[in-house]
C-alpha positions in Angstrom: 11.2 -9.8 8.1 7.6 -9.3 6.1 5.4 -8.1 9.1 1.9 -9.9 7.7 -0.9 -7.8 7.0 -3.9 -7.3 8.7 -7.1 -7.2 6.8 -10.3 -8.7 7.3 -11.0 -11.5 5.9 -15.1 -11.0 5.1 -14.6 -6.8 4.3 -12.0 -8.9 1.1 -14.4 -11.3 -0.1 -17.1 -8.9 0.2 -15.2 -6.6 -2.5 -14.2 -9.4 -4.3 -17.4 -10.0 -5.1 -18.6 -6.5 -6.3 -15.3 -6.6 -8.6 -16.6 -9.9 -10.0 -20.3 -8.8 -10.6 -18.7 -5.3 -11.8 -16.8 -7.3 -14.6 -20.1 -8.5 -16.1 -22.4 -7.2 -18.3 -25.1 -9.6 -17.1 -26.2 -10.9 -14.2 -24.7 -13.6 -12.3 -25.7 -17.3 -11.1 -24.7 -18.0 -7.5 -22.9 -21.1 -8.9 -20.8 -18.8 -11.4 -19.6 -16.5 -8.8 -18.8 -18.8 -6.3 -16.8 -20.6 -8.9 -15.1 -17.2 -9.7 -14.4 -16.3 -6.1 -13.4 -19.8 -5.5 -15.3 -20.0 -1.7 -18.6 -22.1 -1.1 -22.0 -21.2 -2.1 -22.7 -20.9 1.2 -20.1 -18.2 2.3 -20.6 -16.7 -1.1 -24.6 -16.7 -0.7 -24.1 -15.0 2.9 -21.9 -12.3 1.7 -24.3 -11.4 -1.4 -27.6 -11.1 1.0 -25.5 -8.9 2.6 -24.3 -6.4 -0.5 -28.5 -6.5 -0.7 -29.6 -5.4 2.3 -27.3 -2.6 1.8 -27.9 -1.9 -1.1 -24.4 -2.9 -3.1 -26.1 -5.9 -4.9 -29.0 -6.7 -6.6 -30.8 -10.1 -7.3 -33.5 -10.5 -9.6 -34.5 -13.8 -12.0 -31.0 -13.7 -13.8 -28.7 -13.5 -11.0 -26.8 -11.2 -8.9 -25.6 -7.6 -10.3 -24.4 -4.2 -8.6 -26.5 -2.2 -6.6 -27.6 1.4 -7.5 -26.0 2.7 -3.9 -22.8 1.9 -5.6 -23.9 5.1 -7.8 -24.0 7.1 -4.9 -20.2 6.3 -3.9 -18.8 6.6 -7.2 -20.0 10.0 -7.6 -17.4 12.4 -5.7 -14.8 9.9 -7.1 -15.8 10.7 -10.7 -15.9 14.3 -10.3 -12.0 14.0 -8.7 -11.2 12.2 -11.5 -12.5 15.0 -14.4 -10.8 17.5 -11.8 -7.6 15.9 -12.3 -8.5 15.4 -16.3 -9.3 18.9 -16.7 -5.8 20.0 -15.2 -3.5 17.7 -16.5 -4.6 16.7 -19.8 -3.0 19.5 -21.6 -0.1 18.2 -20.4 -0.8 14.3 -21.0 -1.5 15.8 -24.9 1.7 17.8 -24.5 3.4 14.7 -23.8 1.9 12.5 -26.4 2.8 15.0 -29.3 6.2 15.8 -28.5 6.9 11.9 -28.1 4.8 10.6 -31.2 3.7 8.0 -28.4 1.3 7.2 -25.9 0.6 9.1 -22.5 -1.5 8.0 -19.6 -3.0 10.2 -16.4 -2.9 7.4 -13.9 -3.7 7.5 -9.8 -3.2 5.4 -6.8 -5.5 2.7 -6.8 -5.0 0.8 -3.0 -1.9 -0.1 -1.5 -0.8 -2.6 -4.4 -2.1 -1.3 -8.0 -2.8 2.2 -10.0 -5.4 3.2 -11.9 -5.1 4.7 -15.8 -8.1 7.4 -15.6 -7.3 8.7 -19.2 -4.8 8.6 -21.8 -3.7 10.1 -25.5 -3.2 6.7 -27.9 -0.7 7.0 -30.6 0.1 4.1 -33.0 2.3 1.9 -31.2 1.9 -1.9 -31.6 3.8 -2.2 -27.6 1.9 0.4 -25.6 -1.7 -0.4 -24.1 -4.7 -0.4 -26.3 -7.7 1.3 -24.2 -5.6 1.5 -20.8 -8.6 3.4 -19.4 -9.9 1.8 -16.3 -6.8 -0.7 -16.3 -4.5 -1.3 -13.4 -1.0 -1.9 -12.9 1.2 -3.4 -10.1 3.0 -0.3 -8.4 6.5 -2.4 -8.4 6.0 -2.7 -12.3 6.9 0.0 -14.1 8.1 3.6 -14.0 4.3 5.1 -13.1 4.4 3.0 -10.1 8.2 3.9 -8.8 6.4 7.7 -8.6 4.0 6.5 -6.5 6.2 4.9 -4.2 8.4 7.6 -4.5 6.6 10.1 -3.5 4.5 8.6 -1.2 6.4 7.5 2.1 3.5 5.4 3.8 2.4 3.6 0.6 6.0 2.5 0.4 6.2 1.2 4.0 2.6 -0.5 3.6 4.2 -2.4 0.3 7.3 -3.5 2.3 5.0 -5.4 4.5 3.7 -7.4 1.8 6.8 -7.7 -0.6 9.7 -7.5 -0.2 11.3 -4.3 -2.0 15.7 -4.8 -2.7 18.2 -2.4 -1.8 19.0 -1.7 -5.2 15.1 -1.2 -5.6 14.8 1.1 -2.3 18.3 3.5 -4.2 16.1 3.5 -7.4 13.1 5.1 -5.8 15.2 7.7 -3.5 16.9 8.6 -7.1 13.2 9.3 -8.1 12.5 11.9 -5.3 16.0 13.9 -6.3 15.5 14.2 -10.2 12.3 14.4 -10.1 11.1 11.3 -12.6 11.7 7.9 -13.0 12.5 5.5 -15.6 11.7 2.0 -16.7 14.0 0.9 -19.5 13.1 -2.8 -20.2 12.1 -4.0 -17.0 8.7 -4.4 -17.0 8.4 -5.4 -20.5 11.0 -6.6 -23.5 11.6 -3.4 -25.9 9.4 -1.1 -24.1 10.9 2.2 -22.1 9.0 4.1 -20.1 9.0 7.7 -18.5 6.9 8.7 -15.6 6.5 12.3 -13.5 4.7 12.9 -10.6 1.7 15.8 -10.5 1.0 18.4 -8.1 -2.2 20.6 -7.1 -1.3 23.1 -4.6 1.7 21.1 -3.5 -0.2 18.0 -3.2 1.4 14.8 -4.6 -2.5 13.9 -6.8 -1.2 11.7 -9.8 1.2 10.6 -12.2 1.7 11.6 -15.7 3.7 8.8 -18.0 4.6 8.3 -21.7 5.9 4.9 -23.2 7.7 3.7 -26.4 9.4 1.4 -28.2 13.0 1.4 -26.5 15.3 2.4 -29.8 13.0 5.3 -30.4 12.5 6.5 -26.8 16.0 5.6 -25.5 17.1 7.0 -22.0 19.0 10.0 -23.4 15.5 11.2 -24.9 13.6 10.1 -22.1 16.1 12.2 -20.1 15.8 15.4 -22.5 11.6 14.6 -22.6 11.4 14.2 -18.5 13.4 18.0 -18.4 10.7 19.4 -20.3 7.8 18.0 -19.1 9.1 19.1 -15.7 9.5 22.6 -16.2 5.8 22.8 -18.1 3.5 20.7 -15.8 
């Protein structure tokens, strides 16, 4: 049985609405965002005065935007985020070369998604154009069975809102004992992916993944690939 989550309700819409105002390059009416958010202008207007007596949101003759505290919060998460660039890109480049195909840096992004913070494009017509800044479902794809893996809560707090199959809960323990996981197909037709967790002093910090079209990365090289990328990270 799915155990419902507890969450409150006004903390949601209240970040629902600085991801709607952070999606546009202009300001925004009241009308369009409560349109967007689908709640009432009144609920919607209540919440925004809010984000502006804190400081979150702005409002000036065009609309609502972000507020600059939001700068101030962003900050230490941008400098993790180069941190992790700075170690693991040589690897993320390693990865990219030796494959002839994409490779992505990707971290947790809440209990439900990840977050590509960087990636090396090569010229593949089924791999993500400009993945940076894009999420992903964490029950999607190879990146997110790492995450799962390796991360015993975050897998407990997605059973409570999904339910997650037995053959699904054997997949993930296979990840922890080899060490990488593998998406052949599943999340999208003719497109295999490999994924390897990343450590800092022991820490569990990110995932590393490279994807391709599945007759050129077939399992038996994303097998050989996953070896080496393990013994060099």
């Amino acid at each position: 049985m799915i155990k419902e989550r507890k969450t409150i309700q006004s903390l949601e819409r209240g970040f629902a609405l600085l991801e709607i105002l952070s999606l546009s390059a202009q300001p925004l009416s009241l009308g369009e965002i409560s349109r967007q958010v689908q709640l009432g202008k009144t609920t919607v207007h209540g919440l925004l005065s809010t984000l502006c007596h804190l400081g979150y949101a702005q409002k000036n003759e065009l609309g609502y935007a972000l507020g600059v505290r939001l700068r101030e919060l962003s900050k230490p998460l941008e400098q993790h985020d180069e941190m992790l660039k700075r170690h693991f890109m040589p690897l993320i480049k390693q990865m990219a070369m030796l494959t002839n195909n994409t490779a992505y840096l990707a971290i947790q992004s809440g209990a439900q998604e990840y977050l590509y913070i960087d990636a090396i494009e090569q010229e593949n017509p089924l791999t993500l154009r400009n993945p940076r800044g894009r999420r992903e479902g964490l029950t999607t794809s190879a990146i997110g069975k790492v995450f799962l893996a390796e991360n015993p809560q975050l897998r407990r707090q997605v059973r409570k809102n999904t339910p997650i199959s037995s053959d699904f809960e054997a997949e993930l323990n296979q990840v922890i004992q080899q060490g990488f996981a593998l998406d052949l197909e599943q999340a999208e037709a003719e497109l295999n992916c490999l994924a390897i967790p990343l450590f800092i002093d022991g820490q569990f910090v990110a995932v590393a993944g490279v994807s391709g079209h599945a007759q050129d990365l077939t399992q038996h090289r994303l097998i050989d690939f996953a070896k080496q990328f393990l013994s060099v990270r």
